[in-house]
N, C-alpha and C positions, 0 to 999 in steps of 0.2 A: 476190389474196392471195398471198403469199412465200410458199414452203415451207419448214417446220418445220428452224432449225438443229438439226446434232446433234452436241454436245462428243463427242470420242474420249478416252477416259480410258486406255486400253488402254495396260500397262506396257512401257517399251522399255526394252533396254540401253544404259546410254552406252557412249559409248567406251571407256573407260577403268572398265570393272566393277571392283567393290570385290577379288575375290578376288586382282588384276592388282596394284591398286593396293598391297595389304597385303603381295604377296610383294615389294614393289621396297623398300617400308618397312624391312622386316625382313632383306630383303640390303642395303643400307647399314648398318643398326644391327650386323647382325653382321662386316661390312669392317673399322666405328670399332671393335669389342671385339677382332675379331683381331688388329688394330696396336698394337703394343706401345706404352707408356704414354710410354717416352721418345721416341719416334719422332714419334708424337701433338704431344708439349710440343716438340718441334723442329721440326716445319712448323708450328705455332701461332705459335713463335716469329719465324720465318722471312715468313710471311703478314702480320705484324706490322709488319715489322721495314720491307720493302717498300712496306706500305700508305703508312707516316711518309715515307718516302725519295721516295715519288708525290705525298704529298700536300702536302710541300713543295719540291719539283720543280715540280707545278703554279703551286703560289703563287708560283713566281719566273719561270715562264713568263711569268703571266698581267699580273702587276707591273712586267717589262723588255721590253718591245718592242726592235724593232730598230733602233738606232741610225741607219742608214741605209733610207730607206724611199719611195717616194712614193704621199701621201697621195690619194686621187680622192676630191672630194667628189661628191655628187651628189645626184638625187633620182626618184622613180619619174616616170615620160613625160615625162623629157629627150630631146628629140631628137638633140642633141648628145652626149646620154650615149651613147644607143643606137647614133650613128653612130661614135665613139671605139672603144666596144666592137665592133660589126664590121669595124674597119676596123684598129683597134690591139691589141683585147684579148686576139683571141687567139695572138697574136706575141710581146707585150708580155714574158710571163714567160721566152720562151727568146730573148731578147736579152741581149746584153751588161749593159745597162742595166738589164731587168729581172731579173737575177743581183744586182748590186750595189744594187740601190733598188729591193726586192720590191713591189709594188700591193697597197694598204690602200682597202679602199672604206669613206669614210663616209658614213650618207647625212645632208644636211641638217637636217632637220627631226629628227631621233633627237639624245638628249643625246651629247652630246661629248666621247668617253673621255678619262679625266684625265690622261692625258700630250699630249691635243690639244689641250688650253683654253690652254695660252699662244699657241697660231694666230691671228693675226688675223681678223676677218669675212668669212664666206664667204656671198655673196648668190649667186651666178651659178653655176650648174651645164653644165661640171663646173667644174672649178677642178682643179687640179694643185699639190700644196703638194711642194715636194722637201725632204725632212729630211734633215740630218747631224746627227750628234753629238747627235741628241737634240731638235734644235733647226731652226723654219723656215728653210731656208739663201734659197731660191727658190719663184718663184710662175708658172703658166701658166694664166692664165683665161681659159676657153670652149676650146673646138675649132674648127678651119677645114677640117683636113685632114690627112693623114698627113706633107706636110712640113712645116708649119706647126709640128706636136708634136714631131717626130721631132728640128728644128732648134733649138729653144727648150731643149728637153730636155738635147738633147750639148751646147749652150752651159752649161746648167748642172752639167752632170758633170764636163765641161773646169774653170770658176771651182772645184769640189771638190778637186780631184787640182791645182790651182796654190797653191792656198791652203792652210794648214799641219795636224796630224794633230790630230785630236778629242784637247780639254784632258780628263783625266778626274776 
């Protein structure tokens, strides 16, 4: 036979005991009543004013991608994936290259942000879509190797910089 459980009922202090709690209450309440009334309506207004300026700041962030950009498609246990990224990824953003056509991962199988639905089909991971203007300019499907990328890639940054400035 087990021996007999026995609940401890025995009162503990939280952390944070009431007496603690009440005076942090009541020094705020008295900070807001010492602030004078118009001080008060001009950081209100201010906090406001900010929030609108963020919250459609956001909205144009999130609506304009970057006109210049290369797209990686991909998908979880690509081996190719995996080998690009240790072999290229983490070079890729302080390149030349990667200054002017920042690295966008999409993965395959996830819906298709709607500035990318006019992309053509992407079956093979990765895939390398190069944007300009907004627009699929070039394509590099699969990896082989760093010159393989690296060669494909500056061929299509060359055809960008010979051909004429984004129509707006």
């Amino acid at each position: 036979m087990s021996p007999p459980v026995y609940l401890d009922f025995r009162w503990r202090p939280s952390y944070f005991s009431m007496p603690v709690r009440e005076a942090a209450v009541r020094a705020a309440a008295n900070d807001t009543r010492r602030m004078s009334h118009a001080k008060f309506r001009a950081i209100t207004c201010l906090v406001a004013f900010f929030a609108v300026v963020l919250m459609s700041g956001a909205k144009a962030a999130v609506s304009l991608p970057a006109r210049d950009q290369l797209v990686m498609f991909e998908q979880e246990g690509c081996p190719y994936c995996a080998a690009w990224n240790r072999d290229v990824g983490n070079v890729y953003s302080k390149s030349d290259e990667g200054k002017a056509f920042p690295l966008r991962r999409v993965d395959i199988h996830h819906t298709r942000p709607a500035d990318l639905r006019a992309v053509g089909s992407v079956r093979f991971t990765p895939t390398f879509v190069v944007m300009h203007c907004g627009r699929e300019f070039a394509r590099i499907t699969g990896y082989l190797g760093n010159e393989q990328f690296w060669g494909l890639l500056d061929q299509s940054v060359r055809s960008i910089k010979e051909s004429s400035a984004c129509a707006s």
